[in-house]
C-alpha positions as CSV (number, residue, x, y, z in Angstrom):
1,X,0.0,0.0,0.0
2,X,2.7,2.2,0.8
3,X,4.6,1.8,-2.7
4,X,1.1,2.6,-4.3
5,X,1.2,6.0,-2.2
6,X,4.7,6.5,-3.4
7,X,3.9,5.9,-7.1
8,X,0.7,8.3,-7.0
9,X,2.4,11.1,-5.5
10,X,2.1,14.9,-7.0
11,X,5.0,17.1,-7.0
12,X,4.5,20.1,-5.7
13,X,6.3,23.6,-6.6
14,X,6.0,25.1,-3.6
15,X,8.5,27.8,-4.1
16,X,6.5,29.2,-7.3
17,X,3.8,29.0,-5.9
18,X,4.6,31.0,-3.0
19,X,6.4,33.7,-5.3
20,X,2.9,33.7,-7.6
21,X,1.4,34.2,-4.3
22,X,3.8,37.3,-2.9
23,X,2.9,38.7,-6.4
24,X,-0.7,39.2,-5.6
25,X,-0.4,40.4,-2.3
26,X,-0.6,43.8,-1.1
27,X,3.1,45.5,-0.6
28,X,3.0,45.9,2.9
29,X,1.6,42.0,3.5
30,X,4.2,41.2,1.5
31,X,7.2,42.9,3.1
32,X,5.8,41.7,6.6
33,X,5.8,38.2,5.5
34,X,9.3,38.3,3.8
35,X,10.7,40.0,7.0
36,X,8.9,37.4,9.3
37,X,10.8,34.7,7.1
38,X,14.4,36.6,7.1
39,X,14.5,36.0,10.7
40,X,14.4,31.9,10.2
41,X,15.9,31.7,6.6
42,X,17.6,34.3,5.1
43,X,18.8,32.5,2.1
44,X,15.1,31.6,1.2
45,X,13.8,35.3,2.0
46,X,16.2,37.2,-0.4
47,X,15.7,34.3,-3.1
48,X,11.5,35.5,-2.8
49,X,12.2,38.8,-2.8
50,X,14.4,38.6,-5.8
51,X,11.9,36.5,-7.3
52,X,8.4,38.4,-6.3
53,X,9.7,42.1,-7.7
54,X,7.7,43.0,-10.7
55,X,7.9,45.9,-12.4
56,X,5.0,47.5,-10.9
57,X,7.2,47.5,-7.7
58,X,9.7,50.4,-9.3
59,X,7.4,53.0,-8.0
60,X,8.2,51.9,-4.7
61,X,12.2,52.5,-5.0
62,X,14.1,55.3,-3.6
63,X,15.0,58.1,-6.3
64,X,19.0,56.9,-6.1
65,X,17.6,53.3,-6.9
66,X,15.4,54.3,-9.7
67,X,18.6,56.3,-11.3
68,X,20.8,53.1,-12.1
69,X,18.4,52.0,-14.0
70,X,19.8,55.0,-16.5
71,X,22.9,53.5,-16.5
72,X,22.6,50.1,-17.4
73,X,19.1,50.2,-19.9
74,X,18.8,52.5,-22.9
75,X,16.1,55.2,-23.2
76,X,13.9,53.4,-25.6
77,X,13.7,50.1,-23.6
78,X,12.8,52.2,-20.7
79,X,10.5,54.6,-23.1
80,X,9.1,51.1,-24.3
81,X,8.4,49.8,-20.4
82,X,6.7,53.0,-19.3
83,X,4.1,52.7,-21.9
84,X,0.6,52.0,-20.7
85,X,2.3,52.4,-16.9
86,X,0.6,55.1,-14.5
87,X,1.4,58.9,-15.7
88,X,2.5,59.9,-12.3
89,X,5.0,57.3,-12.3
90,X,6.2,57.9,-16.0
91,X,7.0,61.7,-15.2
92,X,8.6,60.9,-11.4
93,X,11.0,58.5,-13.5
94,X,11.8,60.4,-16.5
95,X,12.6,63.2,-14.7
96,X,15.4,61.9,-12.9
97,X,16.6,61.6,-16.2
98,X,19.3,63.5,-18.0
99,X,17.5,65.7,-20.9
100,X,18.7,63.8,-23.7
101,X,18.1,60.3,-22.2
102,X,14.2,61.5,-21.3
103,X,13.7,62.9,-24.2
104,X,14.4,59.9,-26.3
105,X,12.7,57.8,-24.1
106,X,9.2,60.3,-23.9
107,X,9.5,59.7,-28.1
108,X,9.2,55.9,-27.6
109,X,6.8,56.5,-24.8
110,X,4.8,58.2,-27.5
111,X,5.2,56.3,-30.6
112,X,2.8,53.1,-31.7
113,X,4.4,49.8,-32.4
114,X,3.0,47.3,-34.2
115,X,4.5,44.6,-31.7
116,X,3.9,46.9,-29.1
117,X,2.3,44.5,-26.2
118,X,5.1,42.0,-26.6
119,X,8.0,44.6,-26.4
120,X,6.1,46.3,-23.5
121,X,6.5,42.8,-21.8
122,X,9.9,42.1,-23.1
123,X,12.0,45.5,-22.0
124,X,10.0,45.5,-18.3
125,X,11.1,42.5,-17.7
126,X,14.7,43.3,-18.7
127,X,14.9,46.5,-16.5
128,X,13.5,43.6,-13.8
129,X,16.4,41.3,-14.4
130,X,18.8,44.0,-14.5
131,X,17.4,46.0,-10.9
132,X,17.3,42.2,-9.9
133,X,21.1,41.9,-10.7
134,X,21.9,45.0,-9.1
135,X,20.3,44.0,-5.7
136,X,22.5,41.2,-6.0
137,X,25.6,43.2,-6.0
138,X,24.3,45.6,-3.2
139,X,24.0,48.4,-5.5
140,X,20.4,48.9,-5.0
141,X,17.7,48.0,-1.9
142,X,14.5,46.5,-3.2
């Protein structure tokens, strides 16, 4: 009976689920949670919050934070990201741009694509990896 058990056993990604969880949840649930869980595993904390930030989460950074992203993503990927993103945010961020850099990136921001959902998708998620990367190094607090 037991090797019967064994055999019709379901594996269970518990980690993914808990980051598709952390997603959905209000910031400050969320930060509670993750700080509850620091204080018995570290390791598995940081790996969450790496995991759980989402690009909605930018408006939540510090102005320093938000200005790296200048350095290491080019005006129209960030012009691309901001599009269909909350105005208030699009102006806080662009900004704290240099003129040039905004500027290019406010002509993207404006400017219809044909593939325009999919590259929307594609260049927040690399500004993700990237302010991911950075938290990594300790260069930025997320």
């Amino acid at each position: 009976m037991e090797a019967n058990n064994n055999s019709n056993s379901i594996f269970i990604n518990g980690k993914a689920q808990i980051i598709e969880m952390l997603q959905h949840m209000p910031r400050e649930e969320r930060s509670r949670l993750l700080k509850n869980l620091k204080v018995r595993n570290p390791q598995l904390a940081e790996e969450l919050t790496e995991q759980c930030f989402t690009f909605s989460d930018l408006d939540n950074l510090a102005d320093n934070d938000l200005m790296m992203i200048f350095q290491y993503v080019t005006a129209p990927i960030l012009g691309m990201a901001l599009k269909n993103i909350e105005r208030a945010f699009q102006r806080r961020l662009l900004s704290l741009a240099g003129r040039d850099y905004a500027e290019e990136a406010f002509r993207v921001l404006k400017t219809n694509y044909a593939t325009e959902k999919r590259d929307i998708k594609r260049a927040q998620n690399k500004i993700v990896e990237i302010l991911v990367s950075l938290k990594k190094r300790r260069q930025i607090n997320l």
